[in-house]
C-alpha positions in Angstrom: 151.7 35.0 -5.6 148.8 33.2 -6.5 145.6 32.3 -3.8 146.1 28.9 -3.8 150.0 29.2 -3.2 149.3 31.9 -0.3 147.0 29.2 1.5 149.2 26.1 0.9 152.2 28.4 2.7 149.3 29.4 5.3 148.2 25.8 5.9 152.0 24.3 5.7 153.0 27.4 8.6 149.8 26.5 10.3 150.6 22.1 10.5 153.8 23.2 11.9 152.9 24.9 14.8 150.2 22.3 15.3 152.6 20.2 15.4 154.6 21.7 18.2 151.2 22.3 20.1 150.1 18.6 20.1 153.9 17.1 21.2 153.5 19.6 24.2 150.1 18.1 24.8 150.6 14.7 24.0 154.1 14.4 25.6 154.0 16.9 28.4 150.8 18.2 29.5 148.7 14.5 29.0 151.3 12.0 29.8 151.3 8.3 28.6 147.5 6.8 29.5 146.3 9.7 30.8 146.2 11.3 27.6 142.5 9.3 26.7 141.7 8.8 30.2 141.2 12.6 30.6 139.6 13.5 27.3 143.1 14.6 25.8 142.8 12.9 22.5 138.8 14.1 22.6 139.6 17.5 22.8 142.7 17.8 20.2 140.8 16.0 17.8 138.7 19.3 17.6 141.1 22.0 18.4 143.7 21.0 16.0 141.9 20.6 12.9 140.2 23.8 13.5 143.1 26.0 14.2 144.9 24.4 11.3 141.9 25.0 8.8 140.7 28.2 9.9 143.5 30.4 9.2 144.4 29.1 5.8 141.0 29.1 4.6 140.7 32.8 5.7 144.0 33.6 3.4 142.1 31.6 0.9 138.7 33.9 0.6 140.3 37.2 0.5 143.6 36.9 -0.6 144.1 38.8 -3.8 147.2 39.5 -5.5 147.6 43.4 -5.2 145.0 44.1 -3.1 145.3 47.4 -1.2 144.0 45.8 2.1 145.9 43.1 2.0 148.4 43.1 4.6 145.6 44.5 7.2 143.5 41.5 6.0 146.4 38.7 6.8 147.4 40.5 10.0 143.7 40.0 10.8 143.5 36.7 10.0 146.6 35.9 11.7 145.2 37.8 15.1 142.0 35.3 14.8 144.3 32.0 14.5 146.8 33.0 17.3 143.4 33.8 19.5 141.9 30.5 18.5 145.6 28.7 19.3 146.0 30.7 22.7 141.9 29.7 23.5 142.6 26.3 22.6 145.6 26.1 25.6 143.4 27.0 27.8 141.3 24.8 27.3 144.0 21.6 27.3 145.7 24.0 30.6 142.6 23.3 32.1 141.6 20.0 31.3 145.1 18.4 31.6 145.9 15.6 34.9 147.9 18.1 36.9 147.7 15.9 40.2 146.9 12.4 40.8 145.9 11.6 44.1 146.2 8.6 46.7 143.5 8.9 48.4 141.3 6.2 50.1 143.3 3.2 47.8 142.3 5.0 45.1 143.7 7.8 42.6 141.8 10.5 41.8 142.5 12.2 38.9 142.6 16.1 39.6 142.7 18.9 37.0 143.2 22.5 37.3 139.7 23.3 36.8 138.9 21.2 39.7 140.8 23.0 42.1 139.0 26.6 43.9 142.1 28.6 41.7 143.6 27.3 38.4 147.5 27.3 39.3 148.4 28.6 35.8 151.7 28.9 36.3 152.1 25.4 37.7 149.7 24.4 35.2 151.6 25.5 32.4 154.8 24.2 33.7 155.0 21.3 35.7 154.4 17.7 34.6 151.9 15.5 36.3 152.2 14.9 39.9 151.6 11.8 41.6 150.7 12.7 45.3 148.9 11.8 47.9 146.6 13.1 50.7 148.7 13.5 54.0 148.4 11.8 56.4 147.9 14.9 59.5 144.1 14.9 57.9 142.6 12.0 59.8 139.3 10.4 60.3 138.1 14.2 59.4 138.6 13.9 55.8 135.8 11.4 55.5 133.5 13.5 57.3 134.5 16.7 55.2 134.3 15.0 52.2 130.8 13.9 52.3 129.3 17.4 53.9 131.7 18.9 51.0 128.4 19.3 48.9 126.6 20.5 51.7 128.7 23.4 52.7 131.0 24.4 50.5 133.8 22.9 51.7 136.6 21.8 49.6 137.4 17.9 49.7 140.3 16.7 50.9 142.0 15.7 47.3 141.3 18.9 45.6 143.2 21.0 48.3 146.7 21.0 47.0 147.8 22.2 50.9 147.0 19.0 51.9 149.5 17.0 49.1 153.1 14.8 50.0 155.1 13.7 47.4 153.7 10.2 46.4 157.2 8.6 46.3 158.1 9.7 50.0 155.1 7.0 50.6 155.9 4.4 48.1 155.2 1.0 50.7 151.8 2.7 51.3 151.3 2.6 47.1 152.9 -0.8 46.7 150.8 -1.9 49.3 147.5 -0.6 47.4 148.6 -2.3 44.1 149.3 -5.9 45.5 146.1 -6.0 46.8 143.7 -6.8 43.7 140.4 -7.6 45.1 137.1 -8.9 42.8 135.5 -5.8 43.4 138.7 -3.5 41.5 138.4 -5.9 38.5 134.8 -5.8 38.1 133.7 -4.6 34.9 137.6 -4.8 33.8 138.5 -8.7 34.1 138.4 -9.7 30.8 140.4 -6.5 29.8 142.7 -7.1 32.3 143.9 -10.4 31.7 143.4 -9.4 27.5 146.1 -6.4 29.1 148.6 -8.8 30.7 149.0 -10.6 27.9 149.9 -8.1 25.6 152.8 -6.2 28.4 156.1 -7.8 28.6 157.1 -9.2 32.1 158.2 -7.4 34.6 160.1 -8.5 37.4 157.5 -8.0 40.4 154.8 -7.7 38.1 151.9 -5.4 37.7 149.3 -4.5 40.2 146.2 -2.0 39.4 144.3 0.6 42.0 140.3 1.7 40.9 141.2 5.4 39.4 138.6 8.0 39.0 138.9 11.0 36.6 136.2 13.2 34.8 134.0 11.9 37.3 133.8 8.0 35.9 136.1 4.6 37.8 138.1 3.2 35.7 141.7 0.9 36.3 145.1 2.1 36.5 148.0 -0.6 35.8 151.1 -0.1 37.4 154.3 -1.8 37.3 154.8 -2.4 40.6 158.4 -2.1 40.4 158.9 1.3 38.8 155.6 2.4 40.5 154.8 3.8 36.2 151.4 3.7 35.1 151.7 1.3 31.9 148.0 1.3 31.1 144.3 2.8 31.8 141.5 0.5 31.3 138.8 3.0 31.0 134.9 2.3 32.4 132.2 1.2 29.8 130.3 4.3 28.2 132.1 6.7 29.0 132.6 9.4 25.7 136.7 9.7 25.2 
């Protein structure tokens, strides 16, 4: 077999596992919008090319028809790729939307490496959960929150102990995306109406709540029949 032949096989055997990698992302781990939103697309755009190109380029330099190191040198290289792939899900574990959270009329977009302790198993498995921040916490989450940065305390929406299901409150959400004040569609309201224009009806129409993730406000559009997040208008300068 020839070095070129050895690293097209390498590079085809590499695409395809990419492949499968970036439908789990894309599709599972960073649903619909949230897949920019949360620096999905950012972050594939570098992992995938370089765990793709790495390997085959590896089989490329040192691959040598008869060589007497030869399997030890693939086995190698193949080590390296499967590190770089198993690194890489960490990193997309970690950064993926794993909660969003009601809280305050606005969602907040939580990841595992928000939280105290990464959940890996849920992190792995389960899609993204809407949620919201019950009820039983009171005029105390206000207060914790804001001393939160004084003491150590974890806020409210990054305790998971303190989540309900979001569709056991779905008036209370409803409620949140009929109101559309000036002060949500600041920044966003030529984007919004641009938006509208572009999504087919719906039969009650669409409704948006300010969303936060990675730390910047930006809009989530909902249908507010189905309650499913059709859009994201992201803030101004903010790196995707």
């Amino acid at each position: 077999m020839s070095r070129w032949k050895a690293f097209t096989i390498h590079l085809l055997i590499s695409a395809l596992i990419a492949l499968v990698f970036l439908i789990v992302c894309r599709f599972y781990w960073f649903q619909g919008p949230l897949f920019h939103v949360t620096g999905g697309a950012g972050l594939l755009s570098i992992l995938v090319p370089v765990d793709v190109i790495l390997g085959p380029l590896l089989t490329l330099l040192v691959f040598k028809s008869g060589k007497p190191t030869l399997k030890m040198d693939l086995t190698v290289i193949g080590l390296i790729q499967c590190a770089a792939l198993i690194y890489g899900a960490i990193i997309m574990i970690q950064a993926r939307p794993l909660y969003v959270v009601l809280y305050h009329e606005e969602l907040r977009v939580v990841r595992p490496l928000d939280l105290v302790e990464v959940p890996w198993k849920r992190a792995v498995v389960s899609p993204t959960q809407y949620v919201r921040v019950s009820s039983d916490i009171g005029a105390l989450a206000d207060i914790e929150e804001q001393v939160s940065a004084y003491t150590g305390a974890t806020p409210p929406h990054l305790n998971p102990d303190n989540y309900q299901p979001l569709e056991v409150h779905e008036s209370e959400f409803k409620d949140a995306l009929s109101y559309t004040s000036t002060a949500k569609l600041k920044a966003f309201d030529d984007r919004y109406v641009a938006l509208l224009d572009s999504l087919p009806s719906a039969p009650v129409g669409y409704g948006v709540i300010p969303m936060i993730a990675r730390g910047a406000r930006h809009l989530g559009v909902f249908d507010r029949e189905t309650l499913e997040l059709v859009e994201v208008l992201q803030a101004e300068n903010v790196q995707p």
